[in-house]
C-alpha positions in Angstrom: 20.5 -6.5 117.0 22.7 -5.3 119.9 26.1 -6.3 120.2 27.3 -8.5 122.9 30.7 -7.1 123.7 31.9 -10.8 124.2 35.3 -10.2 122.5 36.1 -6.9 124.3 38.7 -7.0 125.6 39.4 -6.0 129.9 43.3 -5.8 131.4 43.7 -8.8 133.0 45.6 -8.6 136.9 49.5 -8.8 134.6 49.1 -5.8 132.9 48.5 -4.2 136.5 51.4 -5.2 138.1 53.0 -2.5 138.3 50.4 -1.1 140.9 51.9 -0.5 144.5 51.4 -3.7 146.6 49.0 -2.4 149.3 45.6 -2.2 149.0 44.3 0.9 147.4 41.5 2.9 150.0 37.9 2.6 148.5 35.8 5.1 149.2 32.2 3.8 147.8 29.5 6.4 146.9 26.9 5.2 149.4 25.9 7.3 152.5 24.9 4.6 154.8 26.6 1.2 155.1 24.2 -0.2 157.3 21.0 1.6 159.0 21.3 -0.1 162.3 18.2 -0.4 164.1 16.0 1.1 161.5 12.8 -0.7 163.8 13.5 2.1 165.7 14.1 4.7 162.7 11.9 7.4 161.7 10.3 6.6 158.0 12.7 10.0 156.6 15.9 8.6 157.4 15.0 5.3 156.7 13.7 6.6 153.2 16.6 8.5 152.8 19.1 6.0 154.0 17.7 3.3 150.9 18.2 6.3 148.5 14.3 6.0 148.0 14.5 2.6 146.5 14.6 -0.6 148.8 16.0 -2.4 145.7 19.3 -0.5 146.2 20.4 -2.5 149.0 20.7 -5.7 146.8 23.4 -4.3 145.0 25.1 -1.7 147.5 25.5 -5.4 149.7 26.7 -7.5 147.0 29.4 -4.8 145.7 30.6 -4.0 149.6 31.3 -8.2 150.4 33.0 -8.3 146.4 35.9 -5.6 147.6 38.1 -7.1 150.1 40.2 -3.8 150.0 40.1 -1.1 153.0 36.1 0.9 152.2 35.1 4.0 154.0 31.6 5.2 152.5 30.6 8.5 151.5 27.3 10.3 150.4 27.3 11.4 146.8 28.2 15.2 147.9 30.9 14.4 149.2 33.6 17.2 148.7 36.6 16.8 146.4 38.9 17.3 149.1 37.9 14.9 151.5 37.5 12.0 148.8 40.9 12.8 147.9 42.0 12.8 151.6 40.3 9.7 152.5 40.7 6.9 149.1 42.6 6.7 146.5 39.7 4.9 143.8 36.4 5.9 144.0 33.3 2.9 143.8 29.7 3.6 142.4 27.5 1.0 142.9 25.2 2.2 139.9 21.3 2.0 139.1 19.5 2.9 136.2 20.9 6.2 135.9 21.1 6.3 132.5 18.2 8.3 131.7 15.7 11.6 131.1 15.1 11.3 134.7 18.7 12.1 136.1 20.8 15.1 136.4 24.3 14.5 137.8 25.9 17.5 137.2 26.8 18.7 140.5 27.9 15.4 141.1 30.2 15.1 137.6 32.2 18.2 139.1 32.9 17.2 142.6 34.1 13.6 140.9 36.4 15.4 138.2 37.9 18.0 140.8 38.5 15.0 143.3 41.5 13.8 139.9 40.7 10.2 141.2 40.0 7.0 138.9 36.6 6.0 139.2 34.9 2.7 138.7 30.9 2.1 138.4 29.5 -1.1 138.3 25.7 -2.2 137.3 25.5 0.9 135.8 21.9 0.7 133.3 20.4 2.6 130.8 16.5 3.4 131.2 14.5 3.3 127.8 10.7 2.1 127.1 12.4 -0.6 125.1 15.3 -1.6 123.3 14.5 -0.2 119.7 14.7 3.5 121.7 17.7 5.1 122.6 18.0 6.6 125.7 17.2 10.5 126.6 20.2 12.2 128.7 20.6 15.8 130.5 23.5 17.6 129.6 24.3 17.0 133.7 23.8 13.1 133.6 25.9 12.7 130.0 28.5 15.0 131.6 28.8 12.4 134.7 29.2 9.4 132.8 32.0 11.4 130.7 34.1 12.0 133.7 33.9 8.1 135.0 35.1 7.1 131.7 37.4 9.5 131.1 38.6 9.3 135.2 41.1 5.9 134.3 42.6 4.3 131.0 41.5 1.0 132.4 37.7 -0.8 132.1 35.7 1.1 134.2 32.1 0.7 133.7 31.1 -2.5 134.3 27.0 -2.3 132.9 24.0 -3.9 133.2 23.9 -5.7 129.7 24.9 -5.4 126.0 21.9 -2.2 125.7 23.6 -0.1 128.1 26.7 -0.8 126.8 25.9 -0.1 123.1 23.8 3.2 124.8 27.0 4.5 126.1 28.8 3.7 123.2 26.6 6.2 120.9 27.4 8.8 123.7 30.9 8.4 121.6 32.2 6.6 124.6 34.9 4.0 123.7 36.9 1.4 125.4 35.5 2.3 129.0 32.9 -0.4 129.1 32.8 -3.9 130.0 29.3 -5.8 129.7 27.8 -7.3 132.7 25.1 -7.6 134.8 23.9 -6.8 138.0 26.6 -7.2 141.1 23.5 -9.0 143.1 24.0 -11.8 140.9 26.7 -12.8 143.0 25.5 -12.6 146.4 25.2 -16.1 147.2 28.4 -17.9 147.4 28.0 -21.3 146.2 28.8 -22.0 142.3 26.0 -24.2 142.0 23.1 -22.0 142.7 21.1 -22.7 139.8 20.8 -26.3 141.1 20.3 -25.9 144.4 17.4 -23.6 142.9 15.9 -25.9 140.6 16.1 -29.3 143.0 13.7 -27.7 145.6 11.8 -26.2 142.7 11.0 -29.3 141.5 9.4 -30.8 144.4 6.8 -28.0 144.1 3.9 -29.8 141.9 1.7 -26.5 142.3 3.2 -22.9 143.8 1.1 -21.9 147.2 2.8 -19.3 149.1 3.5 -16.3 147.2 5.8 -13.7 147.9 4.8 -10.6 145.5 7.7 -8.3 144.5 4.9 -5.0 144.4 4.8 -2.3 141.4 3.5 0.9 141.7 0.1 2.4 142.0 0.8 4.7 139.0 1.4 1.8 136.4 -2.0 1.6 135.2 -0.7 -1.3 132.4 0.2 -3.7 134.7 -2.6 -3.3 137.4 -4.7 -6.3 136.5 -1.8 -8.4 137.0 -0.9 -6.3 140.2 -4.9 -7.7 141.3 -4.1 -11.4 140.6 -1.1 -11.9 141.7 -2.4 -9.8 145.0 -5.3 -12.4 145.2 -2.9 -15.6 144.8 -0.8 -14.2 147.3 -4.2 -13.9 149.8 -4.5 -17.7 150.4 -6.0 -18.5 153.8 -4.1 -21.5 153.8 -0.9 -20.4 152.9 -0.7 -16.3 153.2 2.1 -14.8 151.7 3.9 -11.5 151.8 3.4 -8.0 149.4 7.3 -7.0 149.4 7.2 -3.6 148.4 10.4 -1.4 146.9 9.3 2.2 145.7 7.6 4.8 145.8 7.7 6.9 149.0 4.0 6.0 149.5 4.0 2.8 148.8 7.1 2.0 151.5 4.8 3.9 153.4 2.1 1.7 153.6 4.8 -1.3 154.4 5.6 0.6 157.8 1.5 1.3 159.0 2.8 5.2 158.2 -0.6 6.9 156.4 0.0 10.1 158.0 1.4 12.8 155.1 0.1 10.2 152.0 -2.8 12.4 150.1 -6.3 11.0 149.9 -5.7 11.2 146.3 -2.8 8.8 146.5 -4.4 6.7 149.4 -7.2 5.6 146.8 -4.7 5.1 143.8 -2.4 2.8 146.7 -6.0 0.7 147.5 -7.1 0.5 143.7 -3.5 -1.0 142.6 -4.2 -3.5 145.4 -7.6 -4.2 146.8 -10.2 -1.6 145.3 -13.1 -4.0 146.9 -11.6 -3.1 150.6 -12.9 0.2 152.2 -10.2 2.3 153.4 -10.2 1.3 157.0 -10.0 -2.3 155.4 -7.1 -1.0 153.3 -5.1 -0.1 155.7 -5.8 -3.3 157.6 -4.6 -5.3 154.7 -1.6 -2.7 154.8 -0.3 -4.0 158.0 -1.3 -7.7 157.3 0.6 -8.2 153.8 2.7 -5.2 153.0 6.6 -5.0 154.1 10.1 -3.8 153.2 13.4 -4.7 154.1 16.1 -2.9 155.2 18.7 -4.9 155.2 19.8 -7.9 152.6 20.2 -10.8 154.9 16.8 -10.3 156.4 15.0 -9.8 153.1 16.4 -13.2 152.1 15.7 -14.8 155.2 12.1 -14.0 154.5 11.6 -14.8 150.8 13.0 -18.3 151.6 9.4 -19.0 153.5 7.3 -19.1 150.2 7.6 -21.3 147.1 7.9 -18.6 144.5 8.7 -14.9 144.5 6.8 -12.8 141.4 6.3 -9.6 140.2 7.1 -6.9 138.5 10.7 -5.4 140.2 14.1 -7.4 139.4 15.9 -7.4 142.6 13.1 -8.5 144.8 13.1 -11.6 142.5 16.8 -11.8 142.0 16.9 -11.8 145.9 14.8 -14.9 146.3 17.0 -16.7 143.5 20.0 -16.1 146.0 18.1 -17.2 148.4 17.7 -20.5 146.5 13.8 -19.7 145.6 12.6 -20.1 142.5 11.2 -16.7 141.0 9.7 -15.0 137.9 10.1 -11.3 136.9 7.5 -9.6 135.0 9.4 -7.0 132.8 7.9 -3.9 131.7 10.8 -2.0 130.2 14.1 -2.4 129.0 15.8 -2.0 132.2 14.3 -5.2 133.8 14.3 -6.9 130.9 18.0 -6.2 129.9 18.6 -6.9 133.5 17.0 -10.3 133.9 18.6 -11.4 130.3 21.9 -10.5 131.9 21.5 -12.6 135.5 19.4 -15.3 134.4 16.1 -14.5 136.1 13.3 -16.1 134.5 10.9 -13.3 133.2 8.0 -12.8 131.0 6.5 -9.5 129.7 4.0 -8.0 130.8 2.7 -7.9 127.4 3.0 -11.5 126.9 0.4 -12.3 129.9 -2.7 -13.6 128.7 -5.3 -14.9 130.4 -5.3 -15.3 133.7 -2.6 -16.2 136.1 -3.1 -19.3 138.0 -0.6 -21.4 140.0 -1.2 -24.3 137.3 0.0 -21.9 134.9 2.9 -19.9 136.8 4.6 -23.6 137.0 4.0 -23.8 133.0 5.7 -20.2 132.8 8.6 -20.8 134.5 11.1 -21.9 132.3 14.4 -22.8 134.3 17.6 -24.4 133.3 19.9 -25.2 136.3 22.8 -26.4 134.0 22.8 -22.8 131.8 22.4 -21.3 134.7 25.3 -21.9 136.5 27.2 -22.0 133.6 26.5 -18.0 132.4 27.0 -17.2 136.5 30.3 -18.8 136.1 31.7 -17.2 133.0 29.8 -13.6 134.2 31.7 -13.9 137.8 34.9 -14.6 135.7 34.4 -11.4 133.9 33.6 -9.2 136.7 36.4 -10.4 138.8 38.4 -10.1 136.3 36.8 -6.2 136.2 37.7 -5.7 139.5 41.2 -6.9 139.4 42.1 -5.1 136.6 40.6 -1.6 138.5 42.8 -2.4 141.5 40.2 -3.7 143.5 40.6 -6.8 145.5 37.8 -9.5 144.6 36.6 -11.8 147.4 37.7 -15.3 147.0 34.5 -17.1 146.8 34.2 -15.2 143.4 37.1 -17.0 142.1 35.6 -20.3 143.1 32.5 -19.4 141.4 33.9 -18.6 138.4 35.6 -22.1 137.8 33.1 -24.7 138.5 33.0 -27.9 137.0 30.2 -29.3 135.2 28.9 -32.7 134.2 29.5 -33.4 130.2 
């Protein structure tokens, strides 16, 4: 059993009163703060400028329209110098970096010589499961050291009560403040969760599908990957194949084959349509696959289809802000422990038996409005509270989030 951290306790906005009255300079540890007109971009910078995961945009967007104070962005080499010359609080809008597969070394040095508090928020801990405790490099341990060590305030605000009892083992105390993702919060009106459910339930049966794509590699989820593929496929009603990471699977969602292996070309058509030749595949390619670039337009476009599924959180937290119902299929503790966290209906991978149908998606789906809104309320309380007490200057339609009324 993990603890919840409900009683910890964050410095609320008195006990920072002291800080000057201007508005301290952000500088946020994100190269690009828009990629402009990335129709027109070459597939390496637009790679590049996503930090190789689409999914990173959900949260860069929400976190940049939460702080109201003066932001300048920086890449995440950024020299000491000219992050003390340009800000005076430093913002990392986290990921799963809490893992085997990071090493932030180089990056813990430049962020201790810069002598700078530091906050990180949606930061989350990457295990197969929640009864494993994460595997760190000496680099990546050192980096969450020096944020926690950076300010005597709050300053990690985490994906959910596993991260934060993972950091706490690192012997890391009173730094932490249990949360969720910052994407959570996109939409600004408190009663999401109803606006959600209301069109929901008009919906008898599901028919476009908007699939939020895994990877070719994950062999344990691939039968899923076909069905939800062939649901998706409906003559009548064709959805979309919304695709997040790996480099070759963006790839494929911008017609770009050229550099992809044939080795990896066949393992992208088995995950997805291992009837189709290749020609065929690639066909399919430019018919179904796409990525998004921007936050507004990905919502824009998952507001088309009935339900968004699949197996990566923030392409279903997406369509939940964009009032569509959607269902994550978790297949670790990071999307798990994320889902828990915001509220997205999920089920495990693991837990799928049979097959998937549309009768049966509606069954799966389990959706209260009234919770709902309620744990967004009282988690948007708590993380403007987080920001407050950091110095950083919440936007106001978080405050009228967090203090909605509901029905008795």
């Amino acid at each position: 059993m993990h603890a919840t951290h409900d009683s910890q306790h964050v410095p609320n906005i008195e006990e920072t009163a002291s800080r000057p009255e201007a508005p301290l300079r952000v500088a946020i540890l994100w190269k690009f703060p828009t990629l402009g007109l990335y129709s027109n971009a070459p597939f390496s910078a637009l790679f590049n400028g996503i930090g190789h995961n689409n999914g990173n945009l959900a949260f860069v967007y929400a976190i940049k329209n939460h702080i109201t104070n003066p932001v300048n962005f920086f890449g995440w080499s950024t020299s000491p110098e000219q992050l003390q010359e340009s800000a005076d609080i430093i913002v990392i809008p986290c990921a799963n970096q809490l893992g085997k597969h990071t090493d932030y070394g180089s990056m813990a040095s430049n962020l201790e010589k810069s002598g700078l508090p530091i906050v990180a928020i949606g930061l989350g801990a990457q295990a197969d499961n929640y009864d494993h405790d994460i595997q760190l490099s000496e680099g990546t341990r050192r980096w969450v050291e020096v944020i926690a060590k950076s300010t005597k305030t709050c300053n990690i605000y985490t994906r959910g009560p596993y991260t934060s009892d993972q950091i706490e083992k690192l012997g890391i105390n009173g730094s932490v403040v249990t949360g969720g993702c910052p994407s959570y919060f996109i939409n600004p009106e408190p009663k999401l969760g109803q606006r959600v459910a209301e069109r929901w339930s008009q919906i008898e049966v599901p028919r476009s599908i908007s699939v939020a794509a895994g990877h070719q590699a994950w062999l344990h989820t691939r039968e899923i990957e076909h069905q939800l593929i062939a649901l998706m496929m409906d003559p009548a009603c064709p959805g979309q194949y919304v695709v997040q990471s790996m480099e070759e699977m963006v790839k494929i969602s911008r017609g770009v084959f050229e550099g992809i292996s044939d080795h990896n070309i066949k393992a992208l058509r088995n995950h997805t349509v291992p009837h189709y030749s290749f020609d065929e595949f690639k066909s399919w390619c430019n018919n179904y696959a796409r990525s998004f670039y921007d936050v507004p337009a990905w919502m824009d476009s998952l507001r088309r289809y009935d339900l968004t599924i699949g197996t990566r959180y923030h392409g279903i937290a997406l369509a939940l802000q964009a009032e569509r119902m959607g269902l994550t299929i978790t297949i670790d503790s990071r999307t798990r422990e994320l889902c828990e966290n915001t509220g997205v209906p999920h089920i495990a991978a693991g837990d799928i038996k049979g097959a998937i149908t549309r009768s049966n998606l509606k069954r799966m789906i389990k959706f209260d409005s009234a919770k709902y809104d309620l744990h967004r309320s009282s988690a948007a309380a708590r993380y403007r509270q987080f920001l407050m007490a950091n110095g950083l200057q919440p936007a106001g339609y978080l405050s009228r989030m967090a203090t909605i009324d509901m029905p008795s």
